[in-house]
C-alpha positions as CSV (number, residue, x, y, z in Angstrom):
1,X,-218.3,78.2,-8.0
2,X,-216.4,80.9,-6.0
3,X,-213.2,78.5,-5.1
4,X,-212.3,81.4,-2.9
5,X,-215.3,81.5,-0.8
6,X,-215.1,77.5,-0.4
7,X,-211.8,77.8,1.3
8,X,-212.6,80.5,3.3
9,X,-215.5,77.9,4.5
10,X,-213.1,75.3,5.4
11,X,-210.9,77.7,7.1
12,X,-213.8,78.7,8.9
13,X,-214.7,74.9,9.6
14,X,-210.9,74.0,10.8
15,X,-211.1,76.8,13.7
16,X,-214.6,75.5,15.0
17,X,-212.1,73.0,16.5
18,X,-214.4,69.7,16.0
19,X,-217.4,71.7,16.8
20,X,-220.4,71.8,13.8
21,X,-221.5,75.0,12.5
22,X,-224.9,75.5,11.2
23,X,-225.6,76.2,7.1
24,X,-227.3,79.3,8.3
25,X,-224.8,80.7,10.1
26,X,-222.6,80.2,7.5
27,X,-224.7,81.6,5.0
28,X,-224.9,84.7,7.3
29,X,-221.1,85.0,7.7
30,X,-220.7,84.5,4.0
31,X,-223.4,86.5,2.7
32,X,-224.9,83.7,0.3
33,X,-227.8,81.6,0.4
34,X,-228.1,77.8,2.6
35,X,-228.0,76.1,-1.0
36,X,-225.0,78.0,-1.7
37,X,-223.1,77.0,1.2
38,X,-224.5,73.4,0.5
39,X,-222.7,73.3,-3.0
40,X,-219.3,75.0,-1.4
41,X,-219.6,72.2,1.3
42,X,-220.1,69.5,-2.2
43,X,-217.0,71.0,-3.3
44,X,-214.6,70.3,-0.5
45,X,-215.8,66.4,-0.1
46,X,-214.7,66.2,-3.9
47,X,-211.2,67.8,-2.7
48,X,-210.9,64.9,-0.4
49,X,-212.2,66.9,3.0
50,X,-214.4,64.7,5.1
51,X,-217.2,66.6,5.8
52,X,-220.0,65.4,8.7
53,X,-223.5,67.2,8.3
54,X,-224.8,67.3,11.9
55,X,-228.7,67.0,12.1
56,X,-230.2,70.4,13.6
57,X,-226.1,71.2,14.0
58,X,-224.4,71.8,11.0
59,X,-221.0,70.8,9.3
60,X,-218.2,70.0,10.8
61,X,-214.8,68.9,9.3
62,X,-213.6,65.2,10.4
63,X,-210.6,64.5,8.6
64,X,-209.0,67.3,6.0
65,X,-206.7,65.5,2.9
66,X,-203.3,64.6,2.8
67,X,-201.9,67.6,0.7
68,X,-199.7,70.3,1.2
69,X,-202.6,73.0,-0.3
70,X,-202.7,76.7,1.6
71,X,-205.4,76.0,3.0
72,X,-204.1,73.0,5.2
73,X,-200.5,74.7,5.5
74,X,-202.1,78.1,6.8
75,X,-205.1,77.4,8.9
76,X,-203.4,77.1,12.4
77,X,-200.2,78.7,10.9
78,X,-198.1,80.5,13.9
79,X,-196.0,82.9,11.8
80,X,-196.4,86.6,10.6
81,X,-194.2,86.2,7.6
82,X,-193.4,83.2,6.2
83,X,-195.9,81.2,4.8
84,X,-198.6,83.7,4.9
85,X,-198.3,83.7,1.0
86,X,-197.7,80.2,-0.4
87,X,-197.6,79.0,-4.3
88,X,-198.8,75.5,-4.3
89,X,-198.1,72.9,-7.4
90,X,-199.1,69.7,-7.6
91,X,-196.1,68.4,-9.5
92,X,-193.3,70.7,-10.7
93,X,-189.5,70.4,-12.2
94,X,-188.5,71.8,-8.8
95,X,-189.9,74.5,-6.3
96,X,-186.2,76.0,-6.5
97,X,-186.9,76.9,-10.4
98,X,-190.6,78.4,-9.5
99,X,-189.4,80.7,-6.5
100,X,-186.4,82.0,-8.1
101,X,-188.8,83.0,-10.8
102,X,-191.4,84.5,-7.8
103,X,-188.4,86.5,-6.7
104,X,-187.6,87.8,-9.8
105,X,-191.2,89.2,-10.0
106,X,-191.1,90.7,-6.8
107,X,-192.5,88.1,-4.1
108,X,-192.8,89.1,-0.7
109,X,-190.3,88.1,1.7
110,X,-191.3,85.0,3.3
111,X,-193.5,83.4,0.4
112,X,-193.2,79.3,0.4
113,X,-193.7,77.3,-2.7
114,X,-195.0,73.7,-2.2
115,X,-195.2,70.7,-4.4
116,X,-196.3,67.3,-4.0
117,X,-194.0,66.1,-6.7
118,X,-190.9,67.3,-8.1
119,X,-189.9,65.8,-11.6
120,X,-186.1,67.3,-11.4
121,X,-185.7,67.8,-8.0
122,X,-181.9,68.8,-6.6
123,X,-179.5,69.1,-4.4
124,X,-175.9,70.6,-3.5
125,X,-173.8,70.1,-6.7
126,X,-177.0,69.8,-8.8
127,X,-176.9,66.1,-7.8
128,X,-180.3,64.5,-7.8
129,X,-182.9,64.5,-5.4
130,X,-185.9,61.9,-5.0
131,X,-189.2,63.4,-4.8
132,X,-192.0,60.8,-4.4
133,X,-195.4,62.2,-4.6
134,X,-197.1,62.9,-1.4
135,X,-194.5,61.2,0.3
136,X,-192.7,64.1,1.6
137,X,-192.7,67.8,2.0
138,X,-190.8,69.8,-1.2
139,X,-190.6,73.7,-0.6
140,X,-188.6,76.4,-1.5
141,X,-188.9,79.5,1.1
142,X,-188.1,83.2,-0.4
143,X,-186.1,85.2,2.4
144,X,-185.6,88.9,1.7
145,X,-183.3,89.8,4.5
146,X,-180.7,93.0,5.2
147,X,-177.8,91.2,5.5
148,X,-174.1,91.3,3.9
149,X,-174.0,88.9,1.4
150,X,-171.1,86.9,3.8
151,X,-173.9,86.6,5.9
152,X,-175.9,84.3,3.6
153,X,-174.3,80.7,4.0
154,X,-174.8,80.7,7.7
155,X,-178.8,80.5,6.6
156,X,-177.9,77.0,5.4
157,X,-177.2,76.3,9.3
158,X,-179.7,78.2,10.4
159,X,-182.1,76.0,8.6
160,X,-180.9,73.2,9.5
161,X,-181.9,73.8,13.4
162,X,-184.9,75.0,12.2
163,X,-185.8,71.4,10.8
164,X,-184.1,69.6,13.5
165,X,-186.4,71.2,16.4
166,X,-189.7,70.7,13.8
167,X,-189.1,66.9,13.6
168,X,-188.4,66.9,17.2
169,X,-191.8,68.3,18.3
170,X,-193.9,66.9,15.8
171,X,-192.3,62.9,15.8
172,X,-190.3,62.7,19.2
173,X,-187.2,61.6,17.3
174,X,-184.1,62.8,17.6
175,X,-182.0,64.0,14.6
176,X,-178.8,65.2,14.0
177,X,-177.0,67.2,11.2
178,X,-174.2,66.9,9.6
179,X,-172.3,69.6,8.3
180,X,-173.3,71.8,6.2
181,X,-176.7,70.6,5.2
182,X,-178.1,67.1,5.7
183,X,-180.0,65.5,8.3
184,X,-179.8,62.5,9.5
185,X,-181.5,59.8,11.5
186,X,-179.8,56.6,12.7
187,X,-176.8,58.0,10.5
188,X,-179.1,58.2,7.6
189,X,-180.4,61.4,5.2
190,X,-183.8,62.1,5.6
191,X,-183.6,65.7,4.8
192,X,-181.5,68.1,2.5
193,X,-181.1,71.9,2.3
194,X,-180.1,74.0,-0.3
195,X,-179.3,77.5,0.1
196,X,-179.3,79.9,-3.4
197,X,-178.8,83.9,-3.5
198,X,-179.9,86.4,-5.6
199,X,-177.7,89.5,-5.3
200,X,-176.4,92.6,-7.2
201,X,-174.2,95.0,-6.5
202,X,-176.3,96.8,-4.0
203,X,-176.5,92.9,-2.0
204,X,-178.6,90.5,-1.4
205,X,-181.5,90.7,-3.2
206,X,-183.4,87.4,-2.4
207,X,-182.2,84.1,-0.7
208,X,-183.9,81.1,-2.2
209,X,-183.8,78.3,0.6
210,X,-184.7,74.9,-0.9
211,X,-185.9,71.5,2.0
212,X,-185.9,68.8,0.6
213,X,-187.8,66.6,3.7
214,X,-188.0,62.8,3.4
215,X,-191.8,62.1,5.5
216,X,-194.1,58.9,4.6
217,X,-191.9,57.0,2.2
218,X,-191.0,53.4,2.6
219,X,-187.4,52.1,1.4
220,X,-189.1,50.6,-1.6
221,X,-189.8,54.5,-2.3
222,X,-185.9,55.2,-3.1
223,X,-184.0,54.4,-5.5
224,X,-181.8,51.2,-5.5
225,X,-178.6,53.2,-5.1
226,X,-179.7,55.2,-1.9
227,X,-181.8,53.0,-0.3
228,X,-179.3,52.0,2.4
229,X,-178.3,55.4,2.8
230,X,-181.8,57.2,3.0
231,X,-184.5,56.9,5.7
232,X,-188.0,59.1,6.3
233,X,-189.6,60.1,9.4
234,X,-191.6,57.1,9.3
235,X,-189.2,54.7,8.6
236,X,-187.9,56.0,11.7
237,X,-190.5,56.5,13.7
238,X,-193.2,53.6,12.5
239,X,-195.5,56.0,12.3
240,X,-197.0,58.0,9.6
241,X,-196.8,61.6,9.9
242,X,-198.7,64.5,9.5
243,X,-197.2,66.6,6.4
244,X,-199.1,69.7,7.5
245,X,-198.0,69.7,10.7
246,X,-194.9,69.5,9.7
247,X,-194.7,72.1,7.6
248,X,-196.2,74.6,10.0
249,X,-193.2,73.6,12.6
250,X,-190.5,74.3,10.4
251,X,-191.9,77.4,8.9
252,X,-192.9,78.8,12.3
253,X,-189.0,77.8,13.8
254,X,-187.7,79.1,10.6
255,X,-189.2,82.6,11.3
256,X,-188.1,82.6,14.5
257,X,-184.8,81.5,14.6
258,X,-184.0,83.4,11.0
259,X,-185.0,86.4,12.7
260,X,-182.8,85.5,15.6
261,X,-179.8,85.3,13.6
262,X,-180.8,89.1,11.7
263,X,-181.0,90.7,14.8
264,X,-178.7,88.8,17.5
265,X,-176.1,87.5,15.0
266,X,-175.2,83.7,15.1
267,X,-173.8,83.2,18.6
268,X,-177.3,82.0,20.6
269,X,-177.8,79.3,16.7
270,X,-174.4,77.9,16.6
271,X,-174.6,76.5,20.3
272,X,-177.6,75.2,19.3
273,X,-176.3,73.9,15.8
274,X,-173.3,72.4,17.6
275,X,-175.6,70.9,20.1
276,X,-176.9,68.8,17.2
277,X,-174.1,68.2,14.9
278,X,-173.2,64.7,14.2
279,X,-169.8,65.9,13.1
280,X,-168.4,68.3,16.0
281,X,-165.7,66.3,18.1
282,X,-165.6,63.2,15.2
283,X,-162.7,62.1,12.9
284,X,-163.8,63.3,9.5
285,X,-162.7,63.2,6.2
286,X,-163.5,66.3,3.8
287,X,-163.7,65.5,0.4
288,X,-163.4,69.2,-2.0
289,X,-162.7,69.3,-5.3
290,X,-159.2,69.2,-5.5
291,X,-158.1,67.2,-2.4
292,X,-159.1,65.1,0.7
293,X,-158.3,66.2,4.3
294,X,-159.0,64.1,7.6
295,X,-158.8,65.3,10.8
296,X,-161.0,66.5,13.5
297,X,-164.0,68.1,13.6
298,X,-163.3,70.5,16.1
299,X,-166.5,72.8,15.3
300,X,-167.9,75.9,13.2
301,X,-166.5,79.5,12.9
302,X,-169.5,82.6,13.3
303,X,-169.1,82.6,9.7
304,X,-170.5,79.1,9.3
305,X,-166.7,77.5,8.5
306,X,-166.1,74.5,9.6
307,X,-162.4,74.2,11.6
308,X,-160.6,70.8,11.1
309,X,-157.8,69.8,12.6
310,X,-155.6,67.1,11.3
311,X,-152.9,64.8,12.5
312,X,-150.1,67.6,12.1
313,X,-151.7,69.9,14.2
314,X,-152.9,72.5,11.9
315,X,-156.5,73.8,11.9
316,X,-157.9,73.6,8.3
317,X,-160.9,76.1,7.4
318,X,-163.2,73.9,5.3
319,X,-166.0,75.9,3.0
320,X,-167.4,73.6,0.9
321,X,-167.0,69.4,1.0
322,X,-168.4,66.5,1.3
323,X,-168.0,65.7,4.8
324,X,-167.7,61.7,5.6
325,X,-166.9,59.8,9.2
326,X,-163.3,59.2,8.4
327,X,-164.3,55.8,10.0
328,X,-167.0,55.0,7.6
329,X,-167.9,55.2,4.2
330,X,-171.4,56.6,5.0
């Protein structure tokens, strides 16, 4: 069985829009006999696709599978560059480890790696990241762009706006992020992003963007010690939501606001970042690894920097911390 030829049959079937397409026609398009297309259709109902067969009508596609497959990901896919190629995994240490790799070998700029499980999955500081399968989405986005290396941490905030108008348009909620790379809802994570570079001493040779992007779980699906800390878009919203969708939101406002920031710079993004920060305006305290500092968050530098103010008056550049509300231990 030609696996490609199948899922150029349900990628055929997904743009009829609901409407049944007859074997023959098929057969036509594809260039293979009615019994051919019969097994191909046999073949996607054992991938989970729910396939109706139309009397005098054809097939049509009534419900596609939960996964996070190219097929799914890419049909309806509004981008020219990212996403176009993806590596998909069902289960993998983490899709950091894999794209690094993929950029090593040359990957195009703009290849995603997917997974539906990762066994090691990480975040800032190498600390560790749940990954429950087919709960939520796990990818690792390869960015080739011509940029100063300085340039690259502002991608981290970049990102993060990227994911906050996804989850907006595809659940209605309303999320916020705290500095430099988590997003919260109700004042809890449901999403991480970590931001890895590739360079030499002619520049950035690949950035290696990681989301980790909390979806379906339940708070049974965390582990004791983050439970009260953690949340999903369902938990959230009440509703389950669709992964593919998803993904096609953030990878389509990922190429467009990336590509913002390359050819505008990061004036137009950091309104919008500060627009959803949690922390801009708030009492803080910035933990770093050889002192504390509270004070106010009075907002981000172009540079992605964020400028704290404490009770003495001086303005503090902070690079790296864990940021906390200084009136909270969240």
């Amino acid at each position: 069985m030609n696996i490609t030829v199948t899922l150029k049959i349900a990628k055929r079937l997904l743009e009829s829009n609901g409407e049944a397409v007859s074997g023959q026609q098929l057969a036509d398009e594809f260039g293979i006999s009615r019994t051919a297309i019969w097994k191909h259709i046999k073949e996607l109902e054992e991938k989970g696709y729910d396939i109706e067969s139309v009397k005098r009508k054809g097939y049509r596609i009534v419900t596609t599978p939960d996964t996070l497959e190219p097929l799914g990901i890419q049909t309806g896919l509004k981008t020219k560059r990212i996403g176009q190629k993806i590596e998909y995994v069902e289960s993998c240490a983490s899709t950091q480890i894999i794209a690094h790799q993929l950029a090593q070998e040359g990957a195009p700029d703009g290849t995603v790696v997917l997974t539906e499980t990762q066994t090691a999955g990480r975040g800032r500081m190498a600390r560790k990241w749940d990954s429950a399968a087919k709960k939520g989405v796990w990818m690792s986005i390869i960015l080739r762009p011509n940029v100063a290396p300085q340039k690259a941490p502002q991608f981290t905030l970049v990102t993060a706006v990227a994911i906050v108008r996804a989850i907006e348009e595809v659940t209605k909620l309303q999320p916020k992020i705290k500095w430099p790379n988590d997003i919260l809802l109700n004042g809890k994570k449901c999403t991480g992003i970590l931001t890895e570079l590739q360079s030499d001493a002619d520049g950035i040779q690949a950035l290696i963007i990681g989301i980790g992007l909390n979806v379906n779980q339940e708070k049974e699906d965390f582990d004791p010690e983050v439970q009260e800390i953690a949340t999903s878009l369902k938990m959230a919203s009440g509703e389950t939501v669709n992964r593919q969708k998803l993904v096609q939101s953030v990878l389509f406002y990922m190429e467009l606001y990336t590509q913002m920031y390359i050819d505008e710079g990061f004036g137009m993004l950091k309104i919008l970042w500060e627009s959803y920060s949690t922390t801009i305006g708030h009492p803080v305290r910035a933990r770093m690894a050889n002192h504390t500092l509270e004070g106010i968050a009075e907002g981000i530098t172009d540079e992605g920097v964020l400028q704290l103010r404490t009770p003495d008056g001086k303005l503090h550049g902070i690079y790296s911390a864990d940021i906390e509300m200084a009136n909270s231990t969240s």
